[in-house]
N, C-alpha and C positions, 0 to 999 in steps of 0.2 A: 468227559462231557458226553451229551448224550445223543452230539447232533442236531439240536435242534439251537436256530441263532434268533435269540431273540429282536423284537422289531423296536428300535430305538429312537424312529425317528418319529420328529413331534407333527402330530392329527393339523392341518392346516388351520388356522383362527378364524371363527365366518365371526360377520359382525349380529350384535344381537338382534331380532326380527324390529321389522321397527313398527312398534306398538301406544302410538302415543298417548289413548287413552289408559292406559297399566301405566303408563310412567308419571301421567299426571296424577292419579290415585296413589301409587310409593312415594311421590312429592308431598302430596299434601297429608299420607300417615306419620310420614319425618317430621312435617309442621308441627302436627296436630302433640307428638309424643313430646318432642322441643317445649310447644306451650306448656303439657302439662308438668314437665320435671321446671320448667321456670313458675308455675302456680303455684308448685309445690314449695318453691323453693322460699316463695313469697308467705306464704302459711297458708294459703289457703287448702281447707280440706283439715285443718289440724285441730283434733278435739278442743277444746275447753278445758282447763282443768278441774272444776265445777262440774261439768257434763258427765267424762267419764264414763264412756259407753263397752271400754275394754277393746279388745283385737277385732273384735266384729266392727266396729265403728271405722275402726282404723281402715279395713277392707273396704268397706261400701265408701268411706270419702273417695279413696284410693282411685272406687269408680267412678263417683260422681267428678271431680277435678277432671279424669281423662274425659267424659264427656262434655265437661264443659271446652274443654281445649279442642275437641272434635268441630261442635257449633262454632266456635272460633274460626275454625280454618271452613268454614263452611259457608262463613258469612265474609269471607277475604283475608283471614288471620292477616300476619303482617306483614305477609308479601316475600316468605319465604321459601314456602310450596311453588310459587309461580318462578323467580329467580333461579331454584334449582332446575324445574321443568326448562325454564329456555337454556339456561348452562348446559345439561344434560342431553337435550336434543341436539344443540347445537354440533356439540363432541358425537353424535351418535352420528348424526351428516355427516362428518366430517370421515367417519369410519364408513362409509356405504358406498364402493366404489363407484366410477362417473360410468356409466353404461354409452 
């Protein structure tokens, strides 16, 4: 060995800073990305077979459906952005020692 002992022991855990405009915004990006794989899921955004516009089409729906899913959560989508936000805060109090 070479003498030197390595340091093993584990960095203390701080709670995360508490920032609740950031966690309201990752709330309602989770919404917003949820709507769009449920729009998608729905057809919406999905060519025509008629239409036929090839892989380009396919990219630009791809955008257009996440932005609609964005507007969604922007106008109160359904109330899952906000749910998360209080679950999530609640747990973050709960982690913020009482002073």
């Amino acid at each position: 060995m070479t003498g030197i002992t390595p340091n093993l022991s584990v960095p203390p855990r701080h709670p995360p800073p508490r920032n609740e405009a950031a966690l309201r915004e990752v709330t309602r990006a989770l919404e917003a990305s949820f709507l769009a794989e449920m729009l998608r899921s729905a057809g919406l955004g999905k060519t025509p077979e008629s239409f036929g516009g090839g892989a380009g089409e396919d990219q630009f729906s791809s955008l257009l459906v996440q932005a609609q899913a964005e507007e969604m959560v922007k106008r109160g989508g359904i109330g899952l952005a906000e749910t998360l936000f209080h679950a999530l805060k609640e747990q973050m109090d709960d982690q913020i020692p009482a002073r």
